[in-house]
N, C-alpha and C positions, 0 to 999 in steps of 0.2 A: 481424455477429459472425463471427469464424473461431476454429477449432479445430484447434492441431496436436499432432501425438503423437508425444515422443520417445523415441527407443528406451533410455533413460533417463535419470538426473539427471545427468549431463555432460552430455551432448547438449541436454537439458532448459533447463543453464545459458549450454551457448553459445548457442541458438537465443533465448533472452531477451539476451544480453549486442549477440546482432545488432540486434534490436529498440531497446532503448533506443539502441544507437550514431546507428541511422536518424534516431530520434525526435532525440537531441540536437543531432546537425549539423543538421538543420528548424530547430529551435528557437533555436540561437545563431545563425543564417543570418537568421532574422525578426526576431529580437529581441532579438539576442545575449547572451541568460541560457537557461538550462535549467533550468525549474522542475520540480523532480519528489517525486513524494510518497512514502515509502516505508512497510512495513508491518513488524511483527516477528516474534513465532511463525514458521511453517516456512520464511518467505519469505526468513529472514537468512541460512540455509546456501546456498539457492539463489545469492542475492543476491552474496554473498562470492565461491562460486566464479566469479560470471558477469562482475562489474565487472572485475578484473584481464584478463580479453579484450577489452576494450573500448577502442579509438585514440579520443577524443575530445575537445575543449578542456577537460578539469574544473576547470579555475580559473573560468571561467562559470556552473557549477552552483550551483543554492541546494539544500539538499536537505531536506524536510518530513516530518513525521509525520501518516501516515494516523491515527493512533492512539499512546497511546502513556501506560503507568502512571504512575503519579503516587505515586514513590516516588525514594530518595536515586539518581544517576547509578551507584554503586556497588554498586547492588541488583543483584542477578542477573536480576530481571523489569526492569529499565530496558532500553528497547531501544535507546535511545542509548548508552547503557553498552555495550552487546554489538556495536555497530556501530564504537564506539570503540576496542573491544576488538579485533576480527573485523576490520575494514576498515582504518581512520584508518592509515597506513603502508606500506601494500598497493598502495594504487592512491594518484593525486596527490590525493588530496582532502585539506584541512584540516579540525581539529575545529571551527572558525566557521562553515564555507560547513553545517553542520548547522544548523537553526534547533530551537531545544530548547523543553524544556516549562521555563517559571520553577520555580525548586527550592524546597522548605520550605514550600508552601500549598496553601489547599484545592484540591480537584479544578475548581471553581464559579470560582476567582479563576485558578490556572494555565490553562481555555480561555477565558478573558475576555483573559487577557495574550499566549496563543499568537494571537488574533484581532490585536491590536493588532498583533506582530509581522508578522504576514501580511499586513497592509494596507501594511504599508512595500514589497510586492513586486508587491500587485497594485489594480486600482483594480477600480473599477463595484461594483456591486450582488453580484456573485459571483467569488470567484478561478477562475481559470482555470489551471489548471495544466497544463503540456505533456505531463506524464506521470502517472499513478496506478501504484503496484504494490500487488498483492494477494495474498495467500493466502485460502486457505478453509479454516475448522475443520470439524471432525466434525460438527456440529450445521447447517454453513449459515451462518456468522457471516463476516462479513468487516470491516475494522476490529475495531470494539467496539460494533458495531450487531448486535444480539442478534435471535435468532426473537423473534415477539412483545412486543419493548421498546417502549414508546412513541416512544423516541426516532425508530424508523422514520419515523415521522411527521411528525417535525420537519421545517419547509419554507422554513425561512430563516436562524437561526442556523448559522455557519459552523462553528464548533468547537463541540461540546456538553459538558458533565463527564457521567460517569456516575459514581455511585456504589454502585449496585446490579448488577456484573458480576455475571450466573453463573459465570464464569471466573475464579481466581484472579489478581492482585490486587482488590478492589474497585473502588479507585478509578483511575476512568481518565478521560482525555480524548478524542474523538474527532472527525473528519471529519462532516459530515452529509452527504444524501443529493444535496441542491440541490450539495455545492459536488463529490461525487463525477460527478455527471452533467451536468457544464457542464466535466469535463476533455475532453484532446483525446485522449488515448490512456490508457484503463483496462485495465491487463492484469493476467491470475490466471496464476500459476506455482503447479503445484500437481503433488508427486509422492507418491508410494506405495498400494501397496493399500488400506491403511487410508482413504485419500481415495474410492475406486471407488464404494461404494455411494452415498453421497450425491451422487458427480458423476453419475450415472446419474438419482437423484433430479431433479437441477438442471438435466440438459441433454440428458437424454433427456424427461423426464415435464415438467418445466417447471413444478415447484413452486414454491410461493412461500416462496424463504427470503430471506435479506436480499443473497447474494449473485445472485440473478435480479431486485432493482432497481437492477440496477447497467445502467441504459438511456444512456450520453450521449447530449445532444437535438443536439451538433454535436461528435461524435468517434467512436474506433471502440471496440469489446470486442474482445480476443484472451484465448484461453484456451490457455495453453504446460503439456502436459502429459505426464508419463514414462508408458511403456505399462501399467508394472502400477494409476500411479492409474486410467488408458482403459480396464480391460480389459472392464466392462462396458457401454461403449458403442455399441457392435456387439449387444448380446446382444438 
């Protein structure tokens, strides 16, 4: 695991936007696709500023949802929506190279169909993704895998629905834990003080919240963070 501290959220966004560059040219160099997983909450401001830095083939890119509501694209909680909004025209990507959640159905039926769609990209027993992106909420949450939800548990299903968020919206879809720790690169972008205590919790004390099972069994962890989320990890 490495830990770096930027002296804030620009610095923050180019030191991720260097990262993914690395990760991408590996990846269409091996296998000439860029699979990468993306997250919404705090991750998409970072996100935004950091892809426009970035020289790499994007017509090779597929790009995924770590997670992601189960609500109309038009929603303000949609985070394809926001990426659509934020990104799609910014940088070369097109709105197809996103794989989306199916519109109009249950939480139960949309990660049943985001599964299917997934299997058109990867084979074996688990996807393998080149990249994960992360943020961290206040609580320890990363995806839509909650302190204490069962879902933690879950140890084969690729996509899960949730329906019981603590977090506004309810109903969500999410990533599980088998297909987050079988990526090759999982990385947390995480800035502001309001982040401090609980990073301190998570990478000084090494509590168990859902974002300290983020273990890949053949890849690395990077943690890209602004100084004031860092500040108590010296203390």
């Amino acid at each position: 695991m490495s830990i770096s501290v930027a002296e804030n959220e620009a610095e923050l966004a180019l030191a991720l936007a260097k990262l993914i560059e690395k990760a991408s040219a590996e990846a269409i160099k091996q296998h000439n696709q860029f699979l990468l997983g993306v997250s919404g909450g705090s991750l998409v401001n970072i996100l935004c500023a950091s892809l426009p830095q970035i020289e790499a083939d994007f017509g090779k890119w597929r790009i995924f949802f770590n997670d992601e509501r189960v609500v109309p694209v038009n929603d303000p909680n949609s985070t394809f929506g926001t990426y659509k909004r934020d990104l799609v025209g910014k940088v070369p990507l097109k709105e197809e190279q996103f794989v989306q959640i199916k519109q109009g159905v249950s939480a139960d039926e949309a990660a049943k169909d985001y599964i299917k769609q997934m299997s058109q990209y990867f084979t074996g027993s688990l996807p393998r993704f080149d990249m994960l992106l992360f943020g961290m909420g206040p609580d320890g949450h990363t995806c839509s895998l909650f302190p204490g939800h069962k879902l933690l548990e879950e140890t084969s299903v690729w996509v899960a629905p949730i329906t019981d968020s603590p977090k506004p919206p309810p109903a969500r879809v999410t990533i599980t834990f088998p297909v987050i720790n079988n990526a090759n690169y999982c990385v947390f972008a995480v800035a502001g003080e309001g982040k401090a205590d609980m990073l301190k919790k998570v990478l000084v004390n090494k509590e168990d919240f859902p974002v300290n099972r983020v273990k890949p069994t053949n890849g690395t962890v990077h943690w890209l963070l602004d100084k004031a989320a860092a500040k108590h990890l010296n203390a």
